[in-house]
C-alpha positions, 0 to 999 in steps of 0.5 A: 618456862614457869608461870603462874597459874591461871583461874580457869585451870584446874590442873596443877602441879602440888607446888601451885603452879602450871607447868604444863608448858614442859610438855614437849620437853618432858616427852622426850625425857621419857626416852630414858633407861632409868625407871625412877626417871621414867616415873617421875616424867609418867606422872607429869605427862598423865596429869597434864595429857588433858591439856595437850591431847595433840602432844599426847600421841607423841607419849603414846609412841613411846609408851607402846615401845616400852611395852617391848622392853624386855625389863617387866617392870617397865612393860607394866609401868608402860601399860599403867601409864597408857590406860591412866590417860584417859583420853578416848581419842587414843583408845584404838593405839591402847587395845593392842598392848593391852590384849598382848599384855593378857598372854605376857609372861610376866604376872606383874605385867598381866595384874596392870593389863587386866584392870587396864581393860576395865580401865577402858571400859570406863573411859568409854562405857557406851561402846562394847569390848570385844567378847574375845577379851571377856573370855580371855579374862574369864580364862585368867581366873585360873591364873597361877598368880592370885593377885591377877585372879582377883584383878580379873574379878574386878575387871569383869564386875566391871565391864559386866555391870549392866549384865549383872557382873561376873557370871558365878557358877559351880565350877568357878565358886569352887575354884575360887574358894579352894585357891582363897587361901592363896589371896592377900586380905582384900583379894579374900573380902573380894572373892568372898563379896562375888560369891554372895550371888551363888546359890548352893545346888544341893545340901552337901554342896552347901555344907562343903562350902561352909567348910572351906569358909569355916576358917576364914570365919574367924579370921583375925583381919575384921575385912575377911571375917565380916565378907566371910559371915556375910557370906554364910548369912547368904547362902544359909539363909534357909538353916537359921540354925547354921546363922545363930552358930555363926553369928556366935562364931564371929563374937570373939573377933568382933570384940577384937575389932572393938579394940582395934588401934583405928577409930572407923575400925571400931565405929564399924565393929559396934555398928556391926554388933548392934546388928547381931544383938537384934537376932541374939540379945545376950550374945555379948553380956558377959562381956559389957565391959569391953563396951565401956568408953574411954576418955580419948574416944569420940563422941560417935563412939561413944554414943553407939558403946553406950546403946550396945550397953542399953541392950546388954543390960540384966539383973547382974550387970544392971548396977554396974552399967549403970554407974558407968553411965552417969559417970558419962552423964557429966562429960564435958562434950554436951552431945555425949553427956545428953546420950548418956542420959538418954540411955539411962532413960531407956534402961528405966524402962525396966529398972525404973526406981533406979533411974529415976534415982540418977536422973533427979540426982542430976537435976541437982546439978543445976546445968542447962544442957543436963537439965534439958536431957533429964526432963525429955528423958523423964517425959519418955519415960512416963509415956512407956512407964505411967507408974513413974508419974509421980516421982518424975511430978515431984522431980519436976519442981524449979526445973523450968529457971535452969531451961534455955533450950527449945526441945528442954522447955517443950518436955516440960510443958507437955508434962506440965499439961498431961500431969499439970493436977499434981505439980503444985506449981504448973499454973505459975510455971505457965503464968510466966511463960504466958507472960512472956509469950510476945517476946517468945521466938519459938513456933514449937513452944507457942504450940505447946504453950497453947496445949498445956495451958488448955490441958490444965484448964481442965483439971485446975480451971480456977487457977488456969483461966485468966491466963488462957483468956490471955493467952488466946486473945494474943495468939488470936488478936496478935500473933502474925504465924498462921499456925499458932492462930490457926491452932488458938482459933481450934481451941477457942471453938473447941471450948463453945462446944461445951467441957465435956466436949474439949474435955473428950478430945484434949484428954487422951492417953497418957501413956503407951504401956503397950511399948513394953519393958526394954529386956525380954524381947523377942529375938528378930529373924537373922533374915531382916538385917542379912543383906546389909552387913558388910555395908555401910547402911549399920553406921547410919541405921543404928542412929535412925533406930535409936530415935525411932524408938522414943516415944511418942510423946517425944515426937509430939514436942517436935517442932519441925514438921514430919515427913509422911511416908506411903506404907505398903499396903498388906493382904491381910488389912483392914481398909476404909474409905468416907467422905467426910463432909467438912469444906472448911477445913479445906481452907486451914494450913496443914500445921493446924490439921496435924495440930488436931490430929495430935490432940487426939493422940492421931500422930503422923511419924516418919521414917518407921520401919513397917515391921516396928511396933508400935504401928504407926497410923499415915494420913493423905487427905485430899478434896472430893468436888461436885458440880453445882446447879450452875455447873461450877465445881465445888468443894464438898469435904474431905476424902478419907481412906484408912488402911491399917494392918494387923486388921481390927475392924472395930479399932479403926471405926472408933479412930474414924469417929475420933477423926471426923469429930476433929475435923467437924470441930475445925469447920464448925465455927467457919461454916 
């Protein structure tokens, strides 16, 4: 009766082989007295009703006569079995156990009853269940036994999602709070995730409620205390007073959960806790070393211990948080050791002379992943902090034989462009890149290349111009992508417009000092992150953030392209609209557009939050037509609508200008 498994089935036995030919035999075998035996022939029959849903209805005669059996361990073994089925064909023969199986005497009986209704619900989610079940179910929230509480929560959540699941009221919220203490661990994180919906009536109503919960705010289980602070954010959202008492609550059994034996347990608590420091910033600084990483934790640990590090940091911890991370600096797993580093960068924001004594220390180490961290890191860093300029310039000397990688090469080049006067060696770190240009793979680095090199015409234009000469007329004449000749021909046209003109657009800010030092800042409403903990939206944000937060010069070496995203648009806003009147830009690639836009400091970024600052600026151009004489349709230029908030009327008018002289650059030489 045994044979091997045919491709097209997909159900099979643990062992690899399709028995589902016992099917019949196995059905009356389920016509014993011994439980053990009985769940054995259960999990077979369930697993392959599927294949022989003819022979299934033989199962379920039997099925309903074990619901009569007087033992309650087989009526729930029986129900159980009946609903996990699943076959819709039987559903009529599962109804009248079930309903019977709500009023049994027996609690373990009614616990699988229960959620066999929300079972059904699931096997056929078109049709209704009978309201007379629902308020039966309903009446069950009062059962003694607490497990078939909870159950019935579930169950309702369930077959009442389209309706917004269970209805939560006054008197079922206090029902449920005052018998919490009687429910397991997820019984508790069950009931406290339903009752988010209710809305306290009164002042006295809430403070009662926060009494019950006030227990269960510092419970020992990292479930129930994240449901119950989850909770509290919920219903005090208007007392944010209420919030910062319990966030400081919560502390302790967080830190607890940080040292938790299951790795997803503390990944979840460091997750949580960066949440916590957006609206307390020095909530956990005494207690910085309980963020310090041990050698047998991952990678993704490790890189979020060190984040939290980055917010804790002051005068009195800086030296030894900082003696921890360049320890980090030369793990032998690269993605830690660049996470390091890039900490370190953003602790030199406010402790600049410091850093900058770690990362050119680490230079020395002559590594290629290390190397390649240092100078992103360093080129940040002189974006937000200008007064590192010239440390970072004399730092900067030989880096260029260590660097393999493509996001490494690009920091050096932008630096080598925008402080290309103070690095003695710029012209021949670039000469040897120009050189090598045809054998060069990289779209990212051809463009920076471009960049640098015309950047630093400006300032060293003797040393500099064989090797742009050399370097347009292959990008121009040779190169086969579209985007880097596309940009080469924007900085050739560039420079028939005279210096002075070149000069105006290549030389734009070279820092943004408005970013702002990393410790001081505001603390950030409680309200913006409430509604996401307890989730699993933490594990995913802090990472989105902590690139959010590099600065723009970062993005501007990134070679893959960016995402633009449509902002909402504010009441309080300034709003523009022109056309400007440029056809041939029409006919250039987006690359080369975004190229221009860059230049001028206009950057198109992606995925910021709109309450982040610095605002981001988001470009959607499309073409304006007219007719012509002999009536055919032609394109006439670009249609430009600016929408910007806080409103500053004057700044926008001068990024108009700055914009059209771009786009008028582009077309000149092609009209």
């Amino acid at each position: 009766g045994v044979q091997a498994v045919p491709k097209e089935t997909e159900d099979k036995s643990r062992s690899g082989v399709d028995v589902s030919g016992l099917f019949s035999e196995m059905v009356k075998a389920c016509a014993t007295v011994d439980v053990v035996q009985k769940k054995l022939v259960y999990v077979f029959l369930c697993s392959y009703a599927t294949l022989n849903p003819e022979l299934s209805l033989l199962v379920i005669n039997t099925l309903r006569k074990d619901c009569q059996d007087p033992n309650p361990m087989v009526r729930s073994l029986a129900l159980r079995n009946m609903t996990n089925l699943r076959l819709p064909s039987l559903v009529e023969y599962v109804e009248q156990p079930l309903t019977a199986g709500l009023r049994d005497r027996a609690a373990c009986v009614r616990r699988v009853a229960v959620l066999g209704w929300a079972k059904l619900h699931n096997l056929q989610p078109s049709s209704e269940i009978d309201a007379a079940v629902v308020n039966e179910l309903y009446s069950l929230l009062r059962d003694p036994d607490p497990v078939v509480m909870v159950n019935c929560l579930r169950a309702l959540e369930e077959i009442l999602k389209e309706e917004g699941g269970i209805a939560i009221n006054k008197p079922i919220t206090h029902h449920l709070l005052n018998r919490l203490k009687e429910c397991d661990i997820w019984g508790q994180s069950e009931v406290l995730r339903v009752l988010q919906r209710y809305r306290p009536q009164s002042e006295d109503e809430l403070f009662d409620i926060l009494s019950l919960l006030d227990s269960f705010l510092v419970s020992p289980h990292p479930p129930v205390m994240a449901a119950t602070l989850s909770l509290f954010l919920s219903v005090s959202s208007n007392l944010p007073a209420i919030s910062l008492a319990a966030l400081e609550r919560v502390s302790g059994p967080l830190l607890a959960a940080c040292g938790s034996g299951s790795r997803e347990m503390r990944f979840a608590a460091v997750c949580h806790i960066q949440l916590l420091l957006r609206s307390v910033p020095g909530l956990l600084g005494p207690h910085y070393k309980r963020f310090f990483c041990g050698y047998a934790e991952p990678a993704y640990i490790k890189e979020r211990k060190m984040q939290v590090l980055v917010e804790l940091v002051n005068d009195e911890n800086v030296a030894m948080i900082l003696d921890e991370l360049k320890g980090y600096c030369t793990d032998v797993n690269t993605d830690t050791a660049q996470a390091a580093i890039s900490a370190i960068g953003r602790i030199g924001r406010s402790y600049s002379d410091r850093c900058l004594q770690i990362l050119t220390g680490l230079l020395g180490l002559k590594q290629d992943h290390i190397t390649s961290a240092v100078v992103q890191t360093m080129r940040d860093l002189v974006w937000v902090c200008p007064q590192c300029s010239d440390t970072v310039c004399l730092a900067l000397d030989g880096c260029e034989e260590t660097l393999q990688d493509i996001q490494g090469r690009q920091a050096l080049l932008w630096l080598l462009g925008v402080y290309g006067e103070r690095i003695s060696t710029a012209p021949y770190t670039l000469e040897v890149l120009i050189d090598g240009v045809r054998s060069e793979a990289s779209l990212g680095i051809k463009m920076e290349l471009l960049t640098a090199t015309m950047r630093l015409f400006l300032c060293r234009p003797a040393e500099t111009q064989d090797m742009l000469g050399r370097l347009l007329h292959y990008c121009i004449e040779e190169e086969t992508d579209m985007c880097v000749r596309d940009q080469a021909l924007l900085y050739y046209r560039l420079l028939h417009c005279g210096i002075e003109k070149t000069r105006e657009v290549l030389q734009g800010r070279r820092s943004d000092p408005s970013l702002g030092v990393l410790i001081g800042r505001p603390a950030k409403p409680v309200s913006q992150w409430a509604r996401c903990f307890n989730t699993l939206e933490p594990l995913s944000q802090g990472a989105v953030e902590a690139e959010s937060d590099r600065s723009d010069s970062a993005m501007r070496c990134s070679d893959s392209s960016t995402n633009v995203l449509a902002s909402s648009i504010a009441v309080d806003c300034a709003w523009i609209e022109e056309c400007v009147r440029c056809p041939a830009v029409l006919q250039c690639s987006p690359q080369s557009l975004q190229a221009a836009m860059q230049l001028v400091n206009i950057q198109t970024l992606a995925f910021t939050p709109q309450h982040m600052l610095p605002w981001r600026v988001y470009l959607y151009t499309h073409t304006q037509l007219r007719v012509s004489e002999d009536g055919q349709e032609e394109e006439e230029g670009i249609k430009v609508i600016l929408n910007q908030q806080p409103k500053d009327d004057d700044a926008l008018r001068q990024f108009l200008t700055i914009l059209i002289t771009v786009l008028n650059t582009l077309s000149s030489e092609k009209d």
